[in-house]
C-alpha positions in Angstrom: 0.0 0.0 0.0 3.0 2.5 0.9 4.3 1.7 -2.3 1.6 2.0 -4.4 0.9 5.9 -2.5 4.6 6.0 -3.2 4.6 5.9 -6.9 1.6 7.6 -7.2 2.4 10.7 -5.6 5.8 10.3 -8.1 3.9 10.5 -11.1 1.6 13.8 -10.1 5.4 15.3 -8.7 6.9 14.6 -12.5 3.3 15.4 -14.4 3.8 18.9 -12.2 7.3 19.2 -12.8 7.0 18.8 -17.0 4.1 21.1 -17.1 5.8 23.8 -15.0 8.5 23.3 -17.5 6.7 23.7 -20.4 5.0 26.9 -19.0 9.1 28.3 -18.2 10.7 26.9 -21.6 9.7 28.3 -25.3 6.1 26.0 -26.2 6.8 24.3 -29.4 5.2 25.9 -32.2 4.2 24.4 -35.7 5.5 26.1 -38.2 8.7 26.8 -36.5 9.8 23.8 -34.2 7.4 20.7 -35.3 7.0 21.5 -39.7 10.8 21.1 -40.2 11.2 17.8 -38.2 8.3 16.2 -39.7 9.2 17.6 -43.4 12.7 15.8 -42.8 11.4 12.5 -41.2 7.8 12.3 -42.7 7.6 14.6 -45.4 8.4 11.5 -48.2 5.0 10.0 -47.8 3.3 12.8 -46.5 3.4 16.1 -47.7 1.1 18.4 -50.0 2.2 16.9 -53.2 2.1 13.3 -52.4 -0.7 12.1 -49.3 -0.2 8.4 -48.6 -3.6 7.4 -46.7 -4.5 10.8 -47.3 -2.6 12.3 -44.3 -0.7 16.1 -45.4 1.8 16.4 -42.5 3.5 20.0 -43.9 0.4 22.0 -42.2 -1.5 22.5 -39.2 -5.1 22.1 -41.7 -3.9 19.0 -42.7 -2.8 17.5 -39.6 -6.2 18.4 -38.2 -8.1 17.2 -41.2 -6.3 13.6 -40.9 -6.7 11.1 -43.6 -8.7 8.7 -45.1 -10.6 8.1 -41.7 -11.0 11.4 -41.7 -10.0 11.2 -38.1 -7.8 15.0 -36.6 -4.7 13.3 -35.8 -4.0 15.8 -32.8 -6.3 15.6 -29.9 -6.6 16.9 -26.2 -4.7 14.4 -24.7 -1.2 12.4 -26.0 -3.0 8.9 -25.9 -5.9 10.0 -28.0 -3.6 12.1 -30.9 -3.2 9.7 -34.0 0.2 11.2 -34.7 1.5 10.5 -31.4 0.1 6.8 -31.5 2.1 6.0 -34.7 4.9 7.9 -33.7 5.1 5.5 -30.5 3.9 2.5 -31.7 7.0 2.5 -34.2 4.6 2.9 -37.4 6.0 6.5 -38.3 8.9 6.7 -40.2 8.2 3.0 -41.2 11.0 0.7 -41.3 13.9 1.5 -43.7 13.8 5.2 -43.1 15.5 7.9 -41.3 13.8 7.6 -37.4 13.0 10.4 -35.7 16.1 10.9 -33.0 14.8 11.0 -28.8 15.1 14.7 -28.4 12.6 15.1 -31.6 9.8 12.7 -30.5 10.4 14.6 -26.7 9.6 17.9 -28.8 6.7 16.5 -30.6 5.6 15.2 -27.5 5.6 18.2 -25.7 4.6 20.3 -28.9 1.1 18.2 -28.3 0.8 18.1 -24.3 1.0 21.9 -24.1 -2.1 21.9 -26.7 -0.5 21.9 -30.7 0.4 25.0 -31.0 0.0 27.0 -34.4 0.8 30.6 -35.4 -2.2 30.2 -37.4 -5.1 28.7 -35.7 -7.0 25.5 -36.7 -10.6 26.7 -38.2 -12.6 23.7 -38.1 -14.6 23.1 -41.4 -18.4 21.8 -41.0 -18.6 19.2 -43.1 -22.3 19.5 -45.3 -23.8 15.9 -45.4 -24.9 15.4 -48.7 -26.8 12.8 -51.0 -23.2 11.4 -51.5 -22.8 10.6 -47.5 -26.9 9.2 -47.5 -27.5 7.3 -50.9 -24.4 4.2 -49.7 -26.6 4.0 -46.4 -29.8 3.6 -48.9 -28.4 1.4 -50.5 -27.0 -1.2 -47.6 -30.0 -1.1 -46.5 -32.9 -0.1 -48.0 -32.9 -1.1 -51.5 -33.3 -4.7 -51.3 -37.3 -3.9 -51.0 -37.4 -0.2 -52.4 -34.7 -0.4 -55.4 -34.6 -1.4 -59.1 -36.2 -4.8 -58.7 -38.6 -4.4 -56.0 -40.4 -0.9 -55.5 -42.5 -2.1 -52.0 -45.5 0.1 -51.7 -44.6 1.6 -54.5 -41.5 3.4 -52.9 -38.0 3.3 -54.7 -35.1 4.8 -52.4 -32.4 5.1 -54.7 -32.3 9.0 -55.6 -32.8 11.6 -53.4 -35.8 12.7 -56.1 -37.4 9.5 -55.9 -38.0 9.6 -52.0 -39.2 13.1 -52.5 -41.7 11.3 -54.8 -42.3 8.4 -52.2 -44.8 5.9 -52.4 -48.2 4.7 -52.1 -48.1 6.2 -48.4 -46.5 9.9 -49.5 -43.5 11.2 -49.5 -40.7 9.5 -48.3 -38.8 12.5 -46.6 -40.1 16.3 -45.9 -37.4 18.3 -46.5 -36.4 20.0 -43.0 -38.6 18.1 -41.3 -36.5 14.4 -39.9 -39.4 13.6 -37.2 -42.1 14.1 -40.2 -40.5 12.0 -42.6 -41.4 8.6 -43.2 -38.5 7.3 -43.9 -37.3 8.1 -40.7 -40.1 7.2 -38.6 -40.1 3.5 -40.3 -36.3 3.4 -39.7 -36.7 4.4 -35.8 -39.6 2.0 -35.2 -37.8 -0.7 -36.3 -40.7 -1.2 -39.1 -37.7 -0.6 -41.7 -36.0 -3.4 -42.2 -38.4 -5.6 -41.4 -37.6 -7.8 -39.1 -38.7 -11.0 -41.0 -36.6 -9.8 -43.6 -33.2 -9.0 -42.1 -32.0 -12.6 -42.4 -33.8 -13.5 -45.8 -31.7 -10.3 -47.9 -28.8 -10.6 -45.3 -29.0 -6.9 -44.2 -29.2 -5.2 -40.3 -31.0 -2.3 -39.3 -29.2 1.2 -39.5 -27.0 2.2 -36.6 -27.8 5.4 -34.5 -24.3 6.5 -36.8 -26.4 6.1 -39.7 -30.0 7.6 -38.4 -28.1 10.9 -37.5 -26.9 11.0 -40.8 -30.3 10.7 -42.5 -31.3 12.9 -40.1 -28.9 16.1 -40.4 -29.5 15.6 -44.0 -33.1 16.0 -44.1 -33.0 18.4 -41.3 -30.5 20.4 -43.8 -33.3 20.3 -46.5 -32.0 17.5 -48.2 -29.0 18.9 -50.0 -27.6 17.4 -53.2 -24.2 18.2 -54.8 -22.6 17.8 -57.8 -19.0 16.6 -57.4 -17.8 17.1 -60.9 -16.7 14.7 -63.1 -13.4 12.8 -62.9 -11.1 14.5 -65.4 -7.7 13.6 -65.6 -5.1 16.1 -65.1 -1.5 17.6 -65.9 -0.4 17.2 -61.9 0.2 13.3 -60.3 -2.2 12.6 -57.8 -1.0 13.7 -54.5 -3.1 10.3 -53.2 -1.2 7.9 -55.3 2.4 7.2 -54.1 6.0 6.7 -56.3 5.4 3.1 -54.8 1.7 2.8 -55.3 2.9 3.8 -59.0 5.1 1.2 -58.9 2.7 -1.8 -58.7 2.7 -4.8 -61.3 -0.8 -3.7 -61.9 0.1 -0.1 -63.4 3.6 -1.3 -65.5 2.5 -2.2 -69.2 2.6 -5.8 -70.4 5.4 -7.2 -71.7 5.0 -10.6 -73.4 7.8 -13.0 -72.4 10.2 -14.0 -74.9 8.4 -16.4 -77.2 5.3 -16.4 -76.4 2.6 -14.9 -79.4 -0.6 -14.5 -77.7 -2.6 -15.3 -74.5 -3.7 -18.5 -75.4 0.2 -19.2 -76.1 1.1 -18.4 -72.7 -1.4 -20.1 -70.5 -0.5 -23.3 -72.6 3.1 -23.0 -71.7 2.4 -22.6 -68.1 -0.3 -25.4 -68.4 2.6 -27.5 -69.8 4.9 -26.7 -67.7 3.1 -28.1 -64.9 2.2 -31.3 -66.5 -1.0 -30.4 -67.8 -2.7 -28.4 -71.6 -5.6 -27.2 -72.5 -9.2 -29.0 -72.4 -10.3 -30.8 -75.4 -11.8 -29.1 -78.0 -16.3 -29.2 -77.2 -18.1 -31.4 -79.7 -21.0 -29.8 -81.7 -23.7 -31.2 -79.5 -22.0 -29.6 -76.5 -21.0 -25.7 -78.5 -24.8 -26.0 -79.4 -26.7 -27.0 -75.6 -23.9 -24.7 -73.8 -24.8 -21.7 -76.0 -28.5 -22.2 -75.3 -28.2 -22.4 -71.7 -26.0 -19.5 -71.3 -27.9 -17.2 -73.8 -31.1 -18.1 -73.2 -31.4 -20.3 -70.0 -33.4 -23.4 -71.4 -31.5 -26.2 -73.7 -32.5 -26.0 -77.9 -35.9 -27.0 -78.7 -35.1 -30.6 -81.0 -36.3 -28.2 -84.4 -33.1 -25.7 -83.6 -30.5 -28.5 -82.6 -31.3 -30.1 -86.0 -30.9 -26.4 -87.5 -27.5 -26.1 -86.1 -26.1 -29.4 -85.8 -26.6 -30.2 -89.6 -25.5 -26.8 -90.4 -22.6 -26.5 -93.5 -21.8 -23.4 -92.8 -18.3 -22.9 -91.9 -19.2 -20.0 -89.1 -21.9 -21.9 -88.0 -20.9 -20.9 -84.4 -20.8 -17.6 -84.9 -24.2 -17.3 -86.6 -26.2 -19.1 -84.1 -24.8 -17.1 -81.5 -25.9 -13.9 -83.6 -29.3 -15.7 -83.5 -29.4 -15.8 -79.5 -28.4 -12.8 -79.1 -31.4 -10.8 -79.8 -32.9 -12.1 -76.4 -30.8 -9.4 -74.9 -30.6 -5.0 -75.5 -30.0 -4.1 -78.4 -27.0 -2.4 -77.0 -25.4 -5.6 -75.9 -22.3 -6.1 -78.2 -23.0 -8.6 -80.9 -20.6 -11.9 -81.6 -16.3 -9.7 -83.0 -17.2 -6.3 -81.6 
């Protein structure tokens, strides 16, 4: 017991002592004390131009912001800042580059204990939930009885016009008005999902995560933004890294030396392990596979006759430019 009083009175003497410290030394500032050590030691992955998970170390908006989690990574307290816990758990620098030395993570340390200082302070951004934040939730959860192949009640979910529209019952949402909505009141009476339905289309009911959401959304009048489209452009991605880059998936083929074509290649490899290609299909089989896999049900005996006694020497071919019209007429046709 005298030890235990013992070591805790030690701890609130040296928690005293470091803050009285920090309140006699200079308080660590961004831009001038923590930028340049985390530009030298952390800068490679994450800096303006290039963002590895999305984190941008080289300012105080961007450590705030965080990265793909979208998660500040400085907070109150050292155990709860992100930065801190990767520093400390060995994850930042990773393995193979320069580590930070003692008295730099003691200076990031204490840079966050005596509250992340900035010379320009943090202004946090509201973020405006949009369809683009509501429509995944939708469409986990809701579509399965209100989407393209079932409309229950007449209600389709999908677009944030369509639940304006609603159903055979109104409206699905009131713009400004959460409690009024349908939508919402199904959701928070458990009537949405049903619950004889949960296990049959393998969904769960929303969280309260995803009910706020729906809720600040429709409370917000239901915004809906356009994000632009996708263009490429002149400057690299700052999300995609040199290493990313640098995937077999992103290098252009190069065929091996004497190999002609696809069908060359797997053979060799098939060969090389003993094994080649299947047997060429008879006509019977080209003719009952076709069927079943254009059209579901096996040739009635009038068409096998047709194409089994066919001469034509793109018999194949034809008869699948026969089945074909059983789908779109956008669906690409037999060589395009």
């Amino acid at each position: 017991m005298i030890l235990k009083q013992f070591t805790l009175l030690l701890f609130i003497f040296s928690s005293f002592s470091l803050q009285t410290n920090f309140a006699e030394d200079k308080i660590p500032v961004f831009e001038s004390d923590i930028r340049p050590v985390l530009a030298a030691k952390c800068g490679k992955c994450h800096r303006d131009e290039v963002r590895k998970g999305g984190l941008n170390l080289s300012s105080i908006d961007g450590l705030h912001r965080g990265g793909e989690s979208e998660e500040s990574a400085i907070a109150e307290t050292l155990d709860e800042s992100l930065l801190w816990t990767m520093i400390a758990d060995g994850d930042m620098p990773p393995e193979g580059q320069p580590q930070l030395t003692k008295a730099e993570r003691d200076l990031i340390q204490q840079w966050i204990i005596t509250g992340a200082r900035s010379k320009k302070p943090h202004q946090p951004k509201i973020k405006t939930i949009t369809q683009h934040d509501v429509l995944p939730i939708m469409l986990l959860r809701c579509t399965t009885c209100h989407g393209a192949r079932l409309k229950k009640g007449g209600l389709d979910l999908r677009t944030p016009e369509s639940m304006r529209k609603g159903g055979d019952h109104g409206p699905a949402l009131i713009s400004g008005n959460p409690s009024g909505s349908l939508m919402i009141q199904r959701i928070e009476s458990n009537a949405c999902p049903p619950r004889e339905l949960l296990l049959k289309f393998f969904v769960k009911r929303p969280p309260r995560s995803e009910v706020n959401t729906l809720r600040e959304w429709i409370a917000a009048k239901a915004p809906v933004v356009d994000h632009g489209s996708d263009a490429a452009r002149t400057k690299p991605d700052p999300l995609v890294t040199e290493e990313d880059r640098r995937h077999w998936a992103f290098q252009p083929p190069h065929a091996p030396p004497g190999v002609t074509s696809i069908d060359h290649l797997v053979r060799k490899k098939l060969q090389e392990q003993g094994l080649d290609l299947s047997p060429i299909s008879d006509r019977n089989t080209l003719i009952r596979r076709a069927y079943l896999d254009l059209t579901g049900i096996p040739p009635a005996i009038e068409e096998w006759n047709r194409w089994h006694s066919s001469k034509d020497p793109h018999w194949y071919q034809t008869m699948i430019d026969h089945l074909l019209p059983h789908f779109p007429d956008d669906f690409p046709r037999f060589g395009t």
